[in-house]
Structure formats: C-alpha cells, structure tokens
C-alpha positions in Angstrom: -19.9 -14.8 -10.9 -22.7 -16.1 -12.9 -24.8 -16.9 -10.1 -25.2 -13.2 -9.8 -27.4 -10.7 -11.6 -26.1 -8.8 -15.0 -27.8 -5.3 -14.0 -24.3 -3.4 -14.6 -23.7 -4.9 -18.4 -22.1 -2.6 -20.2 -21.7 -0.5 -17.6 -17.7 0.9 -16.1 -17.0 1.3 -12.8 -14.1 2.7 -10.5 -13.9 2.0 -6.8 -10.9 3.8 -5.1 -9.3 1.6 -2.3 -10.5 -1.8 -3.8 -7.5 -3.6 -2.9 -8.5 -5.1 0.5 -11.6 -4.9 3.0 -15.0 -3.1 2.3 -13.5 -1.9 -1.1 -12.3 -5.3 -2.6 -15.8 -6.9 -2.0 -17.3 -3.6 -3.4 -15.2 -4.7 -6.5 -15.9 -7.6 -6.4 -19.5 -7.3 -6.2 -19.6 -4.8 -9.2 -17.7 -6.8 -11.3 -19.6 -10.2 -10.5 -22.9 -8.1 -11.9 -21.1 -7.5 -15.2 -19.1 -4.0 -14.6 -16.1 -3.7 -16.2 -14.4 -2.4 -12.6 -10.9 -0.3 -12.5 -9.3 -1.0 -8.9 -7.8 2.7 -7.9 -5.1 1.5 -5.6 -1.9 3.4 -4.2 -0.1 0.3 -4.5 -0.2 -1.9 -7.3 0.4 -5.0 -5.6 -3.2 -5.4 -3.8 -5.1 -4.0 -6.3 -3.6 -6.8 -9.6 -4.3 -9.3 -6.6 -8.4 -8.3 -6.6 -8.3 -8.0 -10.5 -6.6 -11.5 -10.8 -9.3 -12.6 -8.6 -12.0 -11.3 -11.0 -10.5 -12.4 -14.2 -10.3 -15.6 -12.5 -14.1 -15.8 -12.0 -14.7 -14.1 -15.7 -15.2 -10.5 -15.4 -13.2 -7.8 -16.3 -10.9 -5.5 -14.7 -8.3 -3.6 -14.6 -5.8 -1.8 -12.1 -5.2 2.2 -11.5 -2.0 3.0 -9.5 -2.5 6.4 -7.8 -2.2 7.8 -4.6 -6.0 9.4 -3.6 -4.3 12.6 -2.3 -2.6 13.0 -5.2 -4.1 15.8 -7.4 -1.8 14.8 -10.1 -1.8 11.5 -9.8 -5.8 11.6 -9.6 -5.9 13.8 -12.6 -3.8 11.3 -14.6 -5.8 8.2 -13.4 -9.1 9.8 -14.6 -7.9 11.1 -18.1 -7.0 7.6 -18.7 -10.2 6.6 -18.9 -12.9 7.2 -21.6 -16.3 6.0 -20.4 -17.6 5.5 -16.6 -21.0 4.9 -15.0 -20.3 4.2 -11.4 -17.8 5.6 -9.2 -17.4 4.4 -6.0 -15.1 6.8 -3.4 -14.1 4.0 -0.9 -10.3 4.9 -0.1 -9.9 5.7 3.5 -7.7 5.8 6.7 -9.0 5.3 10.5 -7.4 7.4 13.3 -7.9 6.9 16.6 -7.5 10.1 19.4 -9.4 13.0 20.7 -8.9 16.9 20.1 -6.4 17.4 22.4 -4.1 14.2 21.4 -4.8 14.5 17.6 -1.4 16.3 16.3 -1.8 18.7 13.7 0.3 15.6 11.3 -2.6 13.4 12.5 -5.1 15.7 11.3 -3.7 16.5 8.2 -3.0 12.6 7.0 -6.8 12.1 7.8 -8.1 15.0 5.9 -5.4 14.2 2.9 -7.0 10.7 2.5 -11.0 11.2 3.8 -11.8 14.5 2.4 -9.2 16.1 -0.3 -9.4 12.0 -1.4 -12.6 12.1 -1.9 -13.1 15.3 -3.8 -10.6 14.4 -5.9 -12.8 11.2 -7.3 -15.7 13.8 -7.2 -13.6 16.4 -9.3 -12.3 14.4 -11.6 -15.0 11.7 -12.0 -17.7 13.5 -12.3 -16.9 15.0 -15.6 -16.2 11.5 -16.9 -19.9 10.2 -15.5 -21.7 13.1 -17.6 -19.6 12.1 -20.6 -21.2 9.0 -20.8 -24.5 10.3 -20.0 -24.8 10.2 -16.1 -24.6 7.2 -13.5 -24.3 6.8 -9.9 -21.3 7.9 -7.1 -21.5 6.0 -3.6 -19.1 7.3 -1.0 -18.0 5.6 2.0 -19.0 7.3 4.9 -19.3 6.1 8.5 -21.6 6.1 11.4 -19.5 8.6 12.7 -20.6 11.1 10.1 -23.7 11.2 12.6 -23.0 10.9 16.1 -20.6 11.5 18.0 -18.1 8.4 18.8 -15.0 8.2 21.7 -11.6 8.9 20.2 -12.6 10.0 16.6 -12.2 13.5 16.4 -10.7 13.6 13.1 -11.8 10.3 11.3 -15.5 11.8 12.5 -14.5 15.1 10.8 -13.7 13.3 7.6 -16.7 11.3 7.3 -18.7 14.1 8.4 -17.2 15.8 5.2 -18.1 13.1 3.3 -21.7 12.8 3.8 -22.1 16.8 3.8 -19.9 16.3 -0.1 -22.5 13.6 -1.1 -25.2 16.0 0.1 -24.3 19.1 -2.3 -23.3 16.7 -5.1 -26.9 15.1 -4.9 -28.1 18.7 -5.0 -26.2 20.2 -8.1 -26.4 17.1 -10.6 -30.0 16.2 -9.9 -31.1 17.6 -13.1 -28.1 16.6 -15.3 -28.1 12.4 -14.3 -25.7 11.8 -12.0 -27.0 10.5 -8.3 -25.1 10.6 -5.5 -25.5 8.8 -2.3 -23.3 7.6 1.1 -23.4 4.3 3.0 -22.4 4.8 6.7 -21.5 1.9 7.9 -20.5 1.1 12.0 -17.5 -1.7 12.7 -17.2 -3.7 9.6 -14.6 -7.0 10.0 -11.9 -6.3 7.5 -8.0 -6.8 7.6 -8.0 -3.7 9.5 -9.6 -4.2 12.4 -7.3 -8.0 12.5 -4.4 -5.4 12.3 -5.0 -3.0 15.0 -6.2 -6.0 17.3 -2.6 -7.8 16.4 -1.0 -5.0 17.0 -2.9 -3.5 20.2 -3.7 -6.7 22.1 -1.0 -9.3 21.4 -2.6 -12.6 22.6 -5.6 -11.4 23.3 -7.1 -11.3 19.8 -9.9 -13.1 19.9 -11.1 -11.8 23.6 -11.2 -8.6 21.9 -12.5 -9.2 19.2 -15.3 -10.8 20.8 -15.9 -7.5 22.9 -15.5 -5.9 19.9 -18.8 -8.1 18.0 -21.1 -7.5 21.0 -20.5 -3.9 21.3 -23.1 -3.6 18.5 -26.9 -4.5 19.1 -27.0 -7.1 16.5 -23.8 -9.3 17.8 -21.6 -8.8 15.1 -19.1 -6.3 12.9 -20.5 -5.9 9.9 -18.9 -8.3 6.6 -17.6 -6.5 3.5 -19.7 -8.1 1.6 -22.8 -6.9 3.1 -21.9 -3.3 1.8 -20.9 -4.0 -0.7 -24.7 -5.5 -1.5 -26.0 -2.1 -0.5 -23.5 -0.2 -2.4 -24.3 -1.9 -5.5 -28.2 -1.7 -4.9 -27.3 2.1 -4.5 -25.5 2.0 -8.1 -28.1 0.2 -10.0 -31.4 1.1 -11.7 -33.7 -0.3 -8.9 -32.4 3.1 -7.1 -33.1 5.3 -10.0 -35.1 7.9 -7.7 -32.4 7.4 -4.6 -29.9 10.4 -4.7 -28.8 12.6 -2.0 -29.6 10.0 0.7 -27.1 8.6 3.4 -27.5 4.9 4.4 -27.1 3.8 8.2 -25.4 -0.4 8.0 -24.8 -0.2 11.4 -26.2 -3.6 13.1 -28.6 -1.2 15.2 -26.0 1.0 16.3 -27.5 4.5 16.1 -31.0 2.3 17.4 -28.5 3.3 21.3 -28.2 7.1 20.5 
C-alpha cells in the first residue's frame, strides 16, 4: 500500500457492499491511500475476508454486518460510528427483464437494495459526515441511469434514482461541506458477471464473455479497480469544487447513443 498516495490520512471511510467486485477494490483503494475504511457487508464472511486483506498490506479496517435495506440495521451500523469523511453507497443487485416480465417481487428486491439502500447510507451518513465537519459521498450508479438499455427496466429505475438522489444531495449540502457525486459505470468484470455467465452459458464461458468485451467501443468490461481510481479521485481534495456531477466509465459506451 505504500506505493500509493496518503491523501485520505486521517481521514474514515464507509463503502457499503465492499466485500467483492467494484466495492472491494473501492475498499481497497481507500484504504491503500491511508483511510481507515469500515466494510458495510450483509454478510460477515466477505467483508473480514477484504479487511484481512488490508490489514495484511497495513491499513486499517474494520467490518459492519448489516443488511442495506435494513432501516434498523442501517440505523445501528451508523450510530456505531463516531467520525466519517467519505461514504461511499456501492451496495447493489442487477436484474435482468422488461416491464411486462418484471414481477412486482422483482421490482420490489431491486428498489429494496438500489434505492431505499441507498437513502439509507444518505440518511444515516450524512449526519455523521457534518459531525466531523463535512467530506465527500460517491454513489454507484450506472450507465443505465442515462439511456435506455434492453432488459433493465428496474435495475435502470434504480440507478436512475440514484443519480437523481446524488443530484438533490449535491444541491442541499453545497453550503454546509458535504459533496456529493455518482460514477456510472457500463459492464465492469467482477464475480458477477463470472456468475451469471456460469450459470446462463454452461461451457460457453469464455465465447460469451468475449461477446460480452467487444460489445463496448473500447474492447473491454471495465476492471474494479479502474472505479475505484475515479471514485477515490471523486473523494479526495483534488475534487474539492466537483459536487453534484455524474461520471460516465463506460469504455465509449454512451459515444453509440
């Protein structure tokens, strides 16, 4: 971790969903520039595994069990802690269907996790961020927050919410310290996307996973840890006059719109 910058000394932050994919490396990332980083996981398990890996390489860290859609659970994990400077709303689900073969379940999981999720870190973080005398709030939206993609109805609904959340946070805490900004990234290669290719296109992985890459302009998904290089950026002092913005990482994607 020491080959990194120590621009968040001093500093706490909380990424929600930090045991595995785009969240881990945000983690990661924080913590490898000094943070003192709290995993927010809904299972233990994942998120001890990512602190063990930053304790291993010196930081510091430590674990939050709670379940994002939780109101009590969210209100518990935020009165446990006394100072924060970032907070980074990264918990998420995917779901894949249309309007007409989106069940009203399928609708509800998605806004429990995307949108109630996130306003819960919002509600409950905030607070703590102007305690300790502001900071900066990334969310994780999508691509999908802005155009319309095949078979997203509801995860483009959520994200949508997102950005419009980060939008009239930006707005109301401009004048108190507290910045808030969205990343909205396109096809990123986590765990996830290994998953639903395993479990979709059994021995044909890597043929669709290749048609998966080249779908975007620039050849590629995404890597966590590119995000998590702009998320950081986004919580640090070189983007003290950045708030109320939403960041495209899309490869060229919306360059086809």
């Amino acid at each position: 971790m020491s080959a990194l910058s120590q621009r968040f000394s001093g500093r706490t932050a909380l990424v929600t969903g930090a045991g595995s994919g785009i969240g881990r490396a945000i983690a990661l990332r924080l913590a490898g520039e000094g943070a003192e980083t709290i995993i927010l996981e809904s299972r233990a398990e994942p998120g001890e595994a990512v602190a063990a890996e930053i304790r291993a390489s010196g930081g510091v860290a430590r674990v939050i069990v709670a379940d994002v859609a939780d109101t009590t659970a969210m209100r518990a994990a935020f009165a446990g802690i006394e100072r924060l400077h970032i907070l980074v709303n990264n918990a998420g689900i995917a779901h894949v269907g249309n309007v007409l073969d989106t069940t009203p379940e399928d609708f509800d999981r998605v806004c429990a996790v995307n949108v109630k999720g996130v306003y819960h870190g919002l509600h409950f973080g905030v607070p703590r961020l102007l305690a300790s005398g502001g900071g900066a709030i990334v969310n994780l939206a999508s691509i999908a927050s802005k155009l319309g993609l095949a078979d997203r109805f509801a995860y483009g609904m959520s994200k949508g919410a997102v950005l419009t959340m980060t939008l009239s946070v930006a707005r109301d805490l401009v004048g108190r310290g507290v910045r808030c900004n969205c990343v909205c990234p396109a096809r990123v290669h986590t765990p996830f996307v290994d998953g639903f290719l395993a479990r979709n296109y059994p021995g044909r992985e890597a043929e669709m996973f290749d048609k998966l890459s080249v779908a975007q302009p620039i050849g590629r998904m995404g890597r966590p840890e590119e995000i998590a290089a702009l998320v950081a950026f986004l919580c640090s002092d070189e983007a003290a006059f950045i708030t109320g913005s939403a960041y495209d990482i899309d490869g060229g994607a919306t360059l086809l719109r």
